[in-house]
N, C-alpha and C positions, 0 to 999 in steps of 0.2 A: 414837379419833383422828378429828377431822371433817375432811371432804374438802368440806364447800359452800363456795362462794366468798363474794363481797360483801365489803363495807368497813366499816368504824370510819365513823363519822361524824366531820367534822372536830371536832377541839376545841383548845383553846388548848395551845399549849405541846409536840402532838404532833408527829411524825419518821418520813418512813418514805422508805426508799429499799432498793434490787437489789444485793446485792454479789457479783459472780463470783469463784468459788473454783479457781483453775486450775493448775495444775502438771504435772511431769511424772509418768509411772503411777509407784505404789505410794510417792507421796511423803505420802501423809496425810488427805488432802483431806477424804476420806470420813468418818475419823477427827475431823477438826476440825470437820467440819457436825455432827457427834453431839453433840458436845461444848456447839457453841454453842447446838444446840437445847433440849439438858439431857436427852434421850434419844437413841435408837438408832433413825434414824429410815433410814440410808443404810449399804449392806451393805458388810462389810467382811473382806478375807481378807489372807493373805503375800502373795498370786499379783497380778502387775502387771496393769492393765487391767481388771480386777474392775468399776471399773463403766461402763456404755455409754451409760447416758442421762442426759438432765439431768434432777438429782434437784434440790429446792425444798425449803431446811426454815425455818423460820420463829420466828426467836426476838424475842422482846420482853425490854425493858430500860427499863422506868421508861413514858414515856410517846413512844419510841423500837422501832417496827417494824422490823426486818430479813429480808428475804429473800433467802437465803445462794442461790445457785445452785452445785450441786456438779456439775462440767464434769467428761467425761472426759479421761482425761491427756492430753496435746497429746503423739505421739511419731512416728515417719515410718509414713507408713500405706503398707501391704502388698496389703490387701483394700477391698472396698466397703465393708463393715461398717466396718474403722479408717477411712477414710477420713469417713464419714458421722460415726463418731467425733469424731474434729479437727475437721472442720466446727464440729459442736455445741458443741465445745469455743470455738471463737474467736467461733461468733455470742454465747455466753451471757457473753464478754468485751465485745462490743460492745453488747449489748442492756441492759449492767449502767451502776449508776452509778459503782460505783468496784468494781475488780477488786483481787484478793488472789492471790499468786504463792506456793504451797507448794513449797517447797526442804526435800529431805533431806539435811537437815545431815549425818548421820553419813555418807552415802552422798557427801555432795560433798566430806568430810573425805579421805576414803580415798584420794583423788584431789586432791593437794595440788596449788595453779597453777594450775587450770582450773577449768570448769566442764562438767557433765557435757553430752550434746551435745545433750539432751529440753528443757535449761532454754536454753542456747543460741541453738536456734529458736525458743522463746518471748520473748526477750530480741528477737531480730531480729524477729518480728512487732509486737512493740508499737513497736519504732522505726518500722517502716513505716507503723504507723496514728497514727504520734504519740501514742501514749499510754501515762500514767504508771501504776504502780500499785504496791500496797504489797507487801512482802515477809514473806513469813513464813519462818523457817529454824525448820523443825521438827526435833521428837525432838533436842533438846539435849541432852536427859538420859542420849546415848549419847555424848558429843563432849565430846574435854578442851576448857579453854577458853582454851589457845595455839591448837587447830586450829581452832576457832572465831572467833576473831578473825581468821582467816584467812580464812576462808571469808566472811565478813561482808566484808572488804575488797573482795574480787575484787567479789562480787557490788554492790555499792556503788560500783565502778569502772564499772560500765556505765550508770550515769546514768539510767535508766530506774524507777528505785526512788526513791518518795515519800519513805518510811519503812520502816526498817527493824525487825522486832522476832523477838525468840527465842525461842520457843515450845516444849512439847511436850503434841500433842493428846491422845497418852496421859493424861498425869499433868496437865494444867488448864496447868503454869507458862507463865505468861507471854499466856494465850487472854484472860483480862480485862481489860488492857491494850490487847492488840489490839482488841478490842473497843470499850473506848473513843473508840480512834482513828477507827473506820468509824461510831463514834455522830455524832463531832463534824462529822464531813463530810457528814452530812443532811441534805435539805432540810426547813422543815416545812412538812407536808400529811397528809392522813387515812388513817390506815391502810388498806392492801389486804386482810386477811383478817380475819375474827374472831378473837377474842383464842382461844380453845381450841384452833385451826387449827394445827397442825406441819408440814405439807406438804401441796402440790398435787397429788399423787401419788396417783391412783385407787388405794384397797385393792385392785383384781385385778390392778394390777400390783404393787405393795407386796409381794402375795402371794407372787408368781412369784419375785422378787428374793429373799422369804426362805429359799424354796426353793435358788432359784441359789446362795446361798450355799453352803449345806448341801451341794451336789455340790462346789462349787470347794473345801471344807474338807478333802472326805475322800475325793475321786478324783483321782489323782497323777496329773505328768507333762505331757503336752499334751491331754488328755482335758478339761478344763474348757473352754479354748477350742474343742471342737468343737461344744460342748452352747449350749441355752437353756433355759427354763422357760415356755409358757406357760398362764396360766389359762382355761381352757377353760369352766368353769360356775362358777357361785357362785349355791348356793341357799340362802334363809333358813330356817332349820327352826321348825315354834312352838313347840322347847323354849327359844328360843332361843340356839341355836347355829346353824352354818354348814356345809353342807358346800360344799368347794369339790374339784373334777378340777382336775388340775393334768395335760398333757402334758411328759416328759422330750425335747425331739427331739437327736436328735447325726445326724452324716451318715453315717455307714457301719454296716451291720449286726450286723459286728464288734462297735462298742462299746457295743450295746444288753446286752450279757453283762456289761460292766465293770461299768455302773452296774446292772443288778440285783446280779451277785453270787452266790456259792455258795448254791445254797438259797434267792435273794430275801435273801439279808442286807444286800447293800449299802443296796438301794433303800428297805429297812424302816427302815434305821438313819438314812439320806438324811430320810425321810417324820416319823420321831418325833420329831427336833432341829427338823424346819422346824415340826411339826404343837406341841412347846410354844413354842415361840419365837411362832407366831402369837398362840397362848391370850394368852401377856403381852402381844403387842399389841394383842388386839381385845378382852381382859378379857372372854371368851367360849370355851365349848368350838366346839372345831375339829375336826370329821371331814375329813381331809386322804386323798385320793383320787389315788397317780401313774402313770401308765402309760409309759411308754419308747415312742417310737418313731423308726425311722432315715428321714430325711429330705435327703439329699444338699442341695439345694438350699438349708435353713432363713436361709441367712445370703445369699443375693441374693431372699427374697420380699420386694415392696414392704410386705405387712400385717405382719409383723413390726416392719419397720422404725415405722412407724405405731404399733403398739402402745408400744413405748418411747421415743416422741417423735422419731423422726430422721429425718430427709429423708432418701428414697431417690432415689438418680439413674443411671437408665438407661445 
């Protein structure tokens, strides 16, 4: 997966434009940037708020560049971290050229009349900034389709929505379409990455993230949200493999037990799912390296925040 930067040279005929992926948490988002990249390029679990930083995945479509910006969920922030969140979430709205609104259908079905109160505040932000953008009502493929036309109304009531379309990131229906739609609203001009480019996303953090996952999959409860992953070294080996340390931080010392485990089973089990999951990314063996440590503090240090793109504010 290449991470250099640089551009396409202009040529006739090419497309390239920013499109923000924004929603409320665990409505898809992440799911749909996979999708549209044609791999797995952005972590994904059941657990809301999975991801924190703005992820960048990069697909092509004929002679048409996109780079999708995968926003964390817009939801009321609590802490520094959500907050810094939200942030990232509304500048990667504004810094885009056309922005994309993930609604989970099934979850705004269940809740007939309304709308839930994550997408709500998104709805009243972009009135505030005047701006439009298009809908996606994802995971159809859970939702009858009287409750779905219902759902399609309300949100269509608020004027705020270009275009509407019904998707599910799971199973493709309905992502090529959408896709077209954000083709045709391109400008033309030369591509921003090399055509083999999938994201902007340094491998040592790609890394950590694959890791993050792995804990947020198979450590219950509120134990995911107290944890992060950073990558600590990343050495080239000349068998040509890698090894990379990975630190575990959580805040109390208490939960440095959870994530090892009876015997170190947790942390081995954590370490083998992230350690092939890397192999199929980097199409290279991977010595994967994790060590636990408790860090009260990990989620107000400014360098962390740096590490996964977010502005930290004192």
């Amino acid at each position: 997966m290449s991470e250099a930067g640089g551009s396409r040279p202009a040529a006739a005929g090419t497309k390239c434009g920013f499109i923000a992926l924004a929603g409320a948490p665990n409505a898809g988002k992440s799911t749909l940037l996979n999708r549209f990249v044609g791999t797995k390029i952005a972590i994904v679990t059941p657990k809301v708020q999975t991801t924190r930083a703005r992820m960048s995945g990069i697909a092509i479509r004929g002679d048409a560049q996109l780079i999708f910006t995968d926003t964390p969920g817009i939801f009321t922030p609590r802490r520094r971290l959500d907050r810094a969140m939200v942030k990232a979430a509304w500048a990667g709205i504004a810094d885009s050229d056309r922005a994309v609104v993930v609604v989970d259908a099934d979850r705004a079905a269940k809740a007939p009349g309304k709308m839930d109160p994550d997408t709500v505040e998104i709805v009243a932000g972009l009135r505030k900034v005047g701006r439009q953008a298009v809908l996606a009502l994802n995971k159809i493929d859970l939702v009858k389709p009287q409750a779905l036309l219902e759902v399609t109304r309300i949100h269509d009531e608020t004027g705020v929505f270009e275009r509407i379309f019904l998707i599910s990131a799971a199973t493709g229906d309905g992502v090529e379409d959408l896709m077209a739609c954000l083709i045709e609203g391109l400008r033309p001009g030369p591509w921003h990455y090399p055509e083999d480019q999938l994201t902007d996303v340094p491998m040592r953090v790609m890394a950590a993230e694959v890791t993050r996952e792995q804990a947020f999959l198979q450590l219950h409860q509120e134990l995911p949200y107290s944890l992060t992953v950073e990558t600590e070294s990343w050495q080239e080996r000349k068998d040509g493999g890698v090894r990379i340390d990975q630190v575990i931080l959580v805040q109390r010392e208490s939960q440095k037990g959870m994530v090892v485990g009876k015997g170190g089973a947790r942390i081995k089990s954590i370490g083998a799912a992230a350690r092939a999951e890397l192999e199929s990314l980097l199409d290279r063996k991977v010595h994967l390296f994790l060590h636990v440590k408790a860090r009260a503090d990990w989620m107000d240090r400014p360098e962390h925040f740096r590490e996964i793109g977010l502005e930290f504010e004192r």
